[in-house]
C-alpha positions in Angstrom: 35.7 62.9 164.3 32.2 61.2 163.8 32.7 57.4 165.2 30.5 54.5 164.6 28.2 52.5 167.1 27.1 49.2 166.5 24.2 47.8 167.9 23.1 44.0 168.3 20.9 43.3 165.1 24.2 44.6 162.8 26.3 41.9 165.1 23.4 39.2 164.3 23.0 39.8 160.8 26.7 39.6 160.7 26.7 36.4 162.1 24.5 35.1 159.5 26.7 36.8 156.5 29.8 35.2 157.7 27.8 31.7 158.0 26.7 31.8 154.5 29.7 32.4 153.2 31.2 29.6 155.1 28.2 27.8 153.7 29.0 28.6 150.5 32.9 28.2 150.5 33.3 24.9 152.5 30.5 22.9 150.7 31.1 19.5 152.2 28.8 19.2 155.3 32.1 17.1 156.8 34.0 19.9 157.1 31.6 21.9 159.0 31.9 19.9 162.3 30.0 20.7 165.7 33.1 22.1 167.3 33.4 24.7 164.2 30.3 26.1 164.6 30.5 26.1 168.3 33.4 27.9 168.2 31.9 30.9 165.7 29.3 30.5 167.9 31.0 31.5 171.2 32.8 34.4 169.1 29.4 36.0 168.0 28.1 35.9 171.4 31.3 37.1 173.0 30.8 40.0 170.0 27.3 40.6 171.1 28.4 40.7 174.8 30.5 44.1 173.8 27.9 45.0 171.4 25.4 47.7 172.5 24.5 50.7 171.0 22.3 53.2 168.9 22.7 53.8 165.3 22.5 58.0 166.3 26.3 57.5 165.0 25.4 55.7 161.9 22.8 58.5 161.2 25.0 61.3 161.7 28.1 59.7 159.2 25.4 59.5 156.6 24.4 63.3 156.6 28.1 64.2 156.9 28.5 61.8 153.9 30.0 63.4 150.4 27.3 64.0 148.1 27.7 61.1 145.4 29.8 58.6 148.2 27.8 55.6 149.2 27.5 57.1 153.0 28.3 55.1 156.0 26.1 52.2 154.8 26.0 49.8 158.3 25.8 46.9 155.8 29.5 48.3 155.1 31.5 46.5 157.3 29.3 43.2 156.9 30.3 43.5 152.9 34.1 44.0 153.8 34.2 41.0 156.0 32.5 38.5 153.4 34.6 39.7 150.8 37.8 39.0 153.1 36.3 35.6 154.0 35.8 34.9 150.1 39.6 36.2 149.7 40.2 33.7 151.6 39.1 31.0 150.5 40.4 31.9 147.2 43.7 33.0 148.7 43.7 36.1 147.4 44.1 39.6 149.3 41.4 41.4 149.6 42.3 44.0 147.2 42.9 41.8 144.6 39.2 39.6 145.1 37.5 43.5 145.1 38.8 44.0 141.5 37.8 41.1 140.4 34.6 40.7 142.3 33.6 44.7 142.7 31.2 46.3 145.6 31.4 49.5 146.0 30.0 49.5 149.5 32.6 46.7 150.5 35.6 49.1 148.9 34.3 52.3 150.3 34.0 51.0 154.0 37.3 49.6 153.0 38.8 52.9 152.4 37.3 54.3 156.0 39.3 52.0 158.1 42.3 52.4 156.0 41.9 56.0 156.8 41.8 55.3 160.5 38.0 56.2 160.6 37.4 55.2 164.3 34.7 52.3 165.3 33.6 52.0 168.9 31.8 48.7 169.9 30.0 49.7 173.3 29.8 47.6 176.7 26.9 45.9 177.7 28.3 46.3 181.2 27.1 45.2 184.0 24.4 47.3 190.8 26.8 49.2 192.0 25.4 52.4 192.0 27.1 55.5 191.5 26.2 57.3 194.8 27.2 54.5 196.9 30.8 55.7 198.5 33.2 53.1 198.9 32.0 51.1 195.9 31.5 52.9 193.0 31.1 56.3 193.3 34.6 57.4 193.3 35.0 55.8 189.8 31.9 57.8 188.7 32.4 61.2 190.1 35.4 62.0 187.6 36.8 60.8 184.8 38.8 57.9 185.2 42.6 58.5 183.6 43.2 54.3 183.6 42.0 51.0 184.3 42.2 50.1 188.0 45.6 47.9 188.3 44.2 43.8 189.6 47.6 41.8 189.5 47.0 38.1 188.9 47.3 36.4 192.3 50.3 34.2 192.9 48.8 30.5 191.9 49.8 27.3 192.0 46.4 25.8 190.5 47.4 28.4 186.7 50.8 27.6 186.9 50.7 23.8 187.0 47.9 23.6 184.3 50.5 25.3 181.9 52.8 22.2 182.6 53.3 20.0 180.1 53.3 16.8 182.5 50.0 17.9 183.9 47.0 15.5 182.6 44.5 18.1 181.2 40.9 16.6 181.4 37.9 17.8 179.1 34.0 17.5 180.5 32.7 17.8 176.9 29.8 15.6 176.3 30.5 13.5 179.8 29.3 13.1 183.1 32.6 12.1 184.6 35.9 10.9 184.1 37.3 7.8 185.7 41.2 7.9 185.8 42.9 4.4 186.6 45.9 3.8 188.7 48.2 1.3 190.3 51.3 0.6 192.4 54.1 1.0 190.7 56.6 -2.4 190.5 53.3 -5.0 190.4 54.5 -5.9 187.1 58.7 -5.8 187.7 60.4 -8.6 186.1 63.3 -10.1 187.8 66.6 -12.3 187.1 66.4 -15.9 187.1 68.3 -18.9 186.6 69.0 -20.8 183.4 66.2 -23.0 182.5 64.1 -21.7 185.7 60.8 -21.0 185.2 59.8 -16.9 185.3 57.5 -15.2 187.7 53.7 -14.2 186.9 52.9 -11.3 188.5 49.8 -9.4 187.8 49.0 -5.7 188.5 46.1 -4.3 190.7 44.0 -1.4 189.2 41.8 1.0 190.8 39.9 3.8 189.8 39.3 7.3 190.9 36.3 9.5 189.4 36.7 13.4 189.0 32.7 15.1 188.5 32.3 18.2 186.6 32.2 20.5 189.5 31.9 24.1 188.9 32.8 27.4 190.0 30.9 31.1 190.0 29.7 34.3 190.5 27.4 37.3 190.1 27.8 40.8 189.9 26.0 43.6 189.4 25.5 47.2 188.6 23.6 50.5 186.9 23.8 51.4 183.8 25.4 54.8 185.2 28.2 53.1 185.9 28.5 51.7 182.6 29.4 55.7 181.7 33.3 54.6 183.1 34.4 52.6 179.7 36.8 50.9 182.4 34.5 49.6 184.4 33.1 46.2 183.4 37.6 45.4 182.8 38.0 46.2 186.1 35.4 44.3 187.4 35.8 41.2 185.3 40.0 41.7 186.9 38.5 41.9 190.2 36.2 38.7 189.8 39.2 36.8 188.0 41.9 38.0 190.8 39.6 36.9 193.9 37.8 33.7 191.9 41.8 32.2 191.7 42.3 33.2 195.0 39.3 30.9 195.9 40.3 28.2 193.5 44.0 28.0 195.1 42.9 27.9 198.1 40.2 25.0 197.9 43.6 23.3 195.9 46.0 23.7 198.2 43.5 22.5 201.2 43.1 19.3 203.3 39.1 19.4 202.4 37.9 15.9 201.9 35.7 16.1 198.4 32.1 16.8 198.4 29.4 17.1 196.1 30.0 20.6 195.3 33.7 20.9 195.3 36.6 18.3 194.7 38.8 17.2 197.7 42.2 19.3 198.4 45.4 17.8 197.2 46.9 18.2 200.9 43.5 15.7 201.8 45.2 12.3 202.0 49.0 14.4 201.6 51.6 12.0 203.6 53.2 13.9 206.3 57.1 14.6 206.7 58.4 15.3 210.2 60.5 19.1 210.1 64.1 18.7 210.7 65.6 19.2 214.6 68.8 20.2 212.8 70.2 23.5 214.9 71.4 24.3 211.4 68.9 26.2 209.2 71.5 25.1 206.2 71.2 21.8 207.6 67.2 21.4 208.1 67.0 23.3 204.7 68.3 20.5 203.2 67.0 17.3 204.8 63.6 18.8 204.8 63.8 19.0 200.8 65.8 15.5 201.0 62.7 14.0 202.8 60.1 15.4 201.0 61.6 13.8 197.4 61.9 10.7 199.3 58.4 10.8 200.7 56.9 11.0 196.5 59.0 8.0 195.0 59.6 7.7 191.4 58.2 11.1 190.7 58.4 12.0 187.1 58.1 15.4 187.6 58.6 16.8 191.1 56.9 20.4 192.1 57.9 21.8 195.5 55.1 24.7 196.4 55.2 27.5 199.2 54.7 30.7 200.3 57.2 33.4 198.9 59.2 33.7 202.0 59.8 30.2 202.2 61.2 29.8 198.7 63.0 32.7 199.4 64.6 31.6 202.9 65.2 28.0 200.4 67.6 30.1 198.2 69.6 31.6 200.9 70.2 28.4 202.9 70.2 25.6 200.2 71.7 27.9 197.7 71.3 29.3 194.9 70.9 26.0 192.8 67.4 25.7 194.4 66.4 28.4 191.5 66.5 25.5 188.9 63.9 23.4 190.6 60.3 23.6 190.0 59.1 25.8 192.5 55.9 27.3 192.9 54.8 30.3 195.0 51.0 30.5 196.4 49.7 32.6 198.7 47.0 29.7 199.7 49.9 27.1 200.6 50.3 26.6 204.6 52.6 29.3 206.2 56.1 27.7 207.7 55.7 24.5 205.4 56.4 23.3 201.8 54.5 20.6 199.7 56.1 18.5 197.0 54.0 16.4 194.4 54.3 14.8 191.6 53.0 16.6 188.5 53.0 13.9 186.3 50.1 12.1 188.7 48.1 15.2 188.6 44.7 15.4 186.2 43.0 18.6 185.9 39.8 20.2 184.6 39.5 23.7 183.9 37.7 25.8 181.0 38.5 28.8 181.3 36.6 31.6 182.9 33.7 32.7 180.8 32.1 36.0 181.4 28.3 36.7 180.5 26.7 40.1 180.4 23.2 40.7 180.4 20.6 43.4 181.3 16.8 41.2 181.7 17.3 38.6 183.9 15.9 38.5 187.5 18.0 37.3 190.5 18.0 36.9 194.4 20.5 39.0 195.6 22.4 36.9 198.2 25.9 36.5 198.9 26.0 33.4 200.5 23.0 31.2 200.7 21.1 32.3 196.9 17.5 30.8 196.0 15.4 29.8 193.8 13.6 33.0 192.6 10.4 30.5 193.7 9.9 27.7 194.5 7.1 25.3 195.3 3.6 25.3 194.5 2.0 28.0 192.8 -0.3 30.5 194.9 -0.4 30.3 198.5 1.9 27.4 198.7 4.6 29.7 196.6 7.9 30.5 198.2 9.9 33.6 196.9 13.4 34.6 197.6 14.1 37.6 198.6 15.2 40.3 197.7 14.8 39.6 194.1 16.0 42.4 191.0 14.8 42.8 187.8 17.9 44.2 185.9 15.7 45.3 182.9 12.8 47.0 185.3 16.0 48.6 187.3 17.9 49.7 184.6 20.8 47.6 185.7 23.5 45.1 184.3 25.0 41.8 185.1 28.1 40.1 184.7 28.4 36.5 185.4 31.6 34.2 186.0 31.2 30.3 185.0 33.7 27.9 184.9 34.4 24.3 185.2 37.3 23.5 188.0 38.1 19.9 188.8 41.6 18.2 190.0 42.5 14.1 191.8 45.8 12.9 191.6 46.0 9.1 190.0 47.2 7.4 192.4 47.8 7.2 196.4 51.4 8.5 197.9 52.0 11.5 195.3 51.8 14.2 197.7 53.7 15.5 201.0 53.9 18.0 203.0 56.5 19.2 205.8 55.0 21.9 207.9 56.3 23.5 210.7 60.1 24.0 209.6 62.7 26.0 211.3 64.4 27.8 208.5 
């Protein structure tokens, strides 16, 4: 069955069709806010990330068109979406705004997807080459049957962000965020005799700044390779699975802060001395004891470990340990468990957003990447090396950007116990 390719002008012009209607249907000017359009805007260019192609497919529809049918006109699809934007707006179905409004090119394209007519948006996907063993090349010397399998990595930086408690922080328009704290109980009131004067207590506030810090990665490959419609998934899995790794680990790490990367919640972590207890049963549950008494007043107390230990927690504090909130990272400290309170936790994450392109220029380094040049033009110029041209090589890249930043609010909100016996 012939299939349809769409290529990048059809995805711009129908950007603009679906921005004059909304033009057209929303009128007032304060309706169509900044985020609105940014968000249509991060749609079309996610669209026109996947959006590659020739119109060879469009052509060959045509000629196979009825005599009399209007074809596989490309403008099809952009008709049938305006029309279900108008039907919208009006709140009609999309049948019923076609009778009243008719298009034949709108109903006919209408009819082709109804009929299951297929539609394939291509990759622009991102050099591994497909010669290079190891890599690659056993992905491109067959056909491959399904996507390679990247589980999401056990993490307790995703799993806390989903809690409610959790303060979740936005760099939109900012440079920073300054969170206030204070010790809790400045501001306790207290009994007092009849007629005797109250206390006057005031509280003491500080402040602790998170920075927008950021998080990344490159990766490249021919457009061969792009042949394998698995391959950019798999890749983008691959860069998500090891980028979380990364991000739990710099999390879950005594790392003071620096300029490039925030300080690890274990960094100023108070420190609970492991049980002597003989009795695993025993040390089980006095180093759990300890550990909710070294976070006071903790609105919402997390415990986090490896698996084994969380495991080993069930068997010798029972099975009533499965209804506290326990996390399991690979990136926690081996033989040790950290509790903290989620509720004093502020976090900054958006999301990882993939890029694909095929002309840029960039230093291929894994560790220490340049400037493509910099310095002084002519003699005084200095060039990284080596540099690729993924338009002059034929090649794609896929980029990884994201926004990562975490403090607690306040001093005495996280310990750790390390060393344990059970």
């Amino acid at each position: 069955m012939p299939t349809l390719q769409v290529d990048k002008d059809f995805i711009d012009k129908l950007g603009r069709a679906v921005r004059g209607v909304m033009d057209d249907e929303l009128g007032n000017a304060s309706r169509k806010t900044g985020m609105l359009f940014k968000g249509i805007d991060q749609r079309l260019g996610e669209v026109k990330a996947l959006a590659v192609g020739s119109q060879r497919g469009i052509d060959a529809l045509r000629k196979g068109a009825q005599p009399g049918s209007p074809g596989l006109d490309p403008n099809g699809l952009v008709k049938l979406l305006v029309a279900a934007v108008r039907a919208k707006a009006a709140r009609q179905s999309v049948d019923q705004f076609l009778d009243s409004n008719p298009d034949l090119t709108a109903t006919h394209f209408k009819g082709l997807v109804a009929g299951g007519q297929p539609m394939i948006f291509k990759a622009v996907t991102n050099p591994a080459i497909s010669t290079v063993s190891g890599w690659t090349a056993e992905l491109a010397m067959g056909r491959t049957v399904a996507p390679l399998a990247a589980l999401a990595p056990q993490s307790a930086y995703g799993q806390l962000q989903g809690r409610s408690s959790v303060l979740p922080l936005s760099f939109e328009n900012i440079a920073q965020i300054v969170l206030p704290s204070r010790t809790p109980g400045d501001l306790a009131g207290s009994f007092h005799s009849e007629a005797a004067p109250l206390q006057v207590r005031r509280s003491t506030l500080s402040a602790n700044a998170i920075l927008p810090h950021t998080i990344g990665v490159i990766s490249t490959y021919t457009r061969e390779m792009s042949r394998n419609p698995n391959f950019e998934s798999m890749v983008r899995n691959e860069i998500s699975f090891d980028t979380s790794v990364v991000l739990d680990t710099a999390f879950l790490s005594e790392d003071a802060g620096t300029a490039i990367a925030p300080a690890g919640i274990l960094n100023a972590a108070t420190a609970v001395q492991p049980s002597v207890s003989t009795s695993k049963i025993e040390a089980c549950a006095e180093d759990l004891g300890n550990l909710t008494i070294a976070v006071p007043n903790a609105s919402d107390l997390v415990f986090i470990s490896q698996a084994d230990v969380r495991a080993r927690a069930m068997i010798y504090a029972g099975s009533g340990i499965a209804s506290l909130p326990w996390l399991v990272s690979t990136a926690a400290p081996p033989k040790s468990v950290i509790a903290l309170d989620a509720a004093s936790l502020a976090m900054v994450e958006s999301g990882f957003s993939f890029d694909t392109v095929e002309d840029a220029a960039i230093h291929e380094e894994s560790e220490t990447p340049l400037p493509i040049s910099t310095g002084d033009s002519g003699a005084g110029a200095i060039t990284a090396a080596p540099v690729r041209s993924l338009w002059q090589t034929d090649c794609l890249g896929i980029r990884l950007f994201s926004f990562a930043s975490w403090a607690m609010r306040g001093p005495g909100r996280v310990a750790i116990v390390e060393n344990i016996i059970w």
